[in-house]
C-alpha positions as CSV (number, residue, x, y, z in Angstrom):
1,X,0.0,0.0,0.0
2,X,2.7,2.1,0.0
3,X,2.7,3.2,-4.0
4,X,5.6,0.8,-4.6
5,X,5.8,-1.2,-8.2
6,X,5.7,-4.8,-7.8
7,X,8.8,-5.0,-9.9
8,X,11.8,-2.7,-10.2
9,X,12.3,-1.3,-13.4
10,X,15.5,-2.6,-15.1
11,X,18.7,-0.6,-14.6
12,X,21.1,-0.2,-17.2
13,X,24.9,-1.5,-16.6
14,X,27.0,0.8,-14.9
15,X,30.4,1.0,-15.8
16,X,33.9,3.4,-13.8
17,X,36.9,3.0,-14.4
18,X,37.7,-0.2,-12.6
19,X,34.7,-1.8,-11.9
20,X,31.5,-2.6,-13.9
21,X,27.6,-2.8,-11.8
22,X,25.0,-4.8,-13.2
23,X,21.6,-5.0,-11.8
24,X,20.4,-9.3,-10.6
25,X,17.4,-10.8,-11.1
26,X,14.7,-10.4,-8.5
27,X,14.6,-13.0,-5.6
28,X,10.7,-14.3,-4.8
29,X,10.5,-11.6,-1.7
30,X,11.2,-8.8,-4.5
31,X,14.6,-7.8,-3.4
32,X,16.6,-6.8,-6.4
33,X,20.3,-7.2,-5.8
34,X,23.3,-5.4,-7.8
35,X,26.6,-7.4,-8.6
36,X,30.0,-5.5,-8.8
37,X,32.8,-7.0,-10.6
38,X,36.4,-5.2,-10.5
39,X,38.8,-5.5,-13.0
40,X,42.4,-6.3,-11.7
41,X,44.5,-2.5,-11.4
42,X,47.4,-4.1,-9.9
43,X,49.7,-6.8,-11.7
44,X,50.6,-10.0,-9.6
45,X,54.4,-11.3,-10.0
46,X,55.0,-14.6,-9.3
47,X,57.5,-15.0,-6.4
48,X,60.9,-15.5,-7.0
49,X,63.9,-16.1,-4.7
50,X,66.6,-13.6,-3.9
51,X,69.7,-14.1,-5.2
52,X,72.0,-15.2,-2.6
53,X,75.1,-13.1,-1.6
């Protein structure tokens, strides 16, 4: 009763510049959840050994 939609409208992706939003599909209760997914802005080395003296 509170002037509410049943559903939520649908949300376009939204996109910065390291991470990307997207809207999920709605659960039986109604609740609409949004997933974040970062992109990687550091690079990972492997490890390597020091050389030793």
């Amino acid at each position: 009763m509170s002037g509410q939609p049943k559903t939520r409208p649908k949300v376009p992706e939204g996109k910065a510049r390291y991470y990307v939003t997207k809207q999920k599909a709605a659960t039986d209760t109604g609740y609409v959840g949004y997933e974040t997914i970062w992109e990687d802005f550091q690079k990972e080395v492997p490890y390597e050994t020091p050389k030793r003296p």
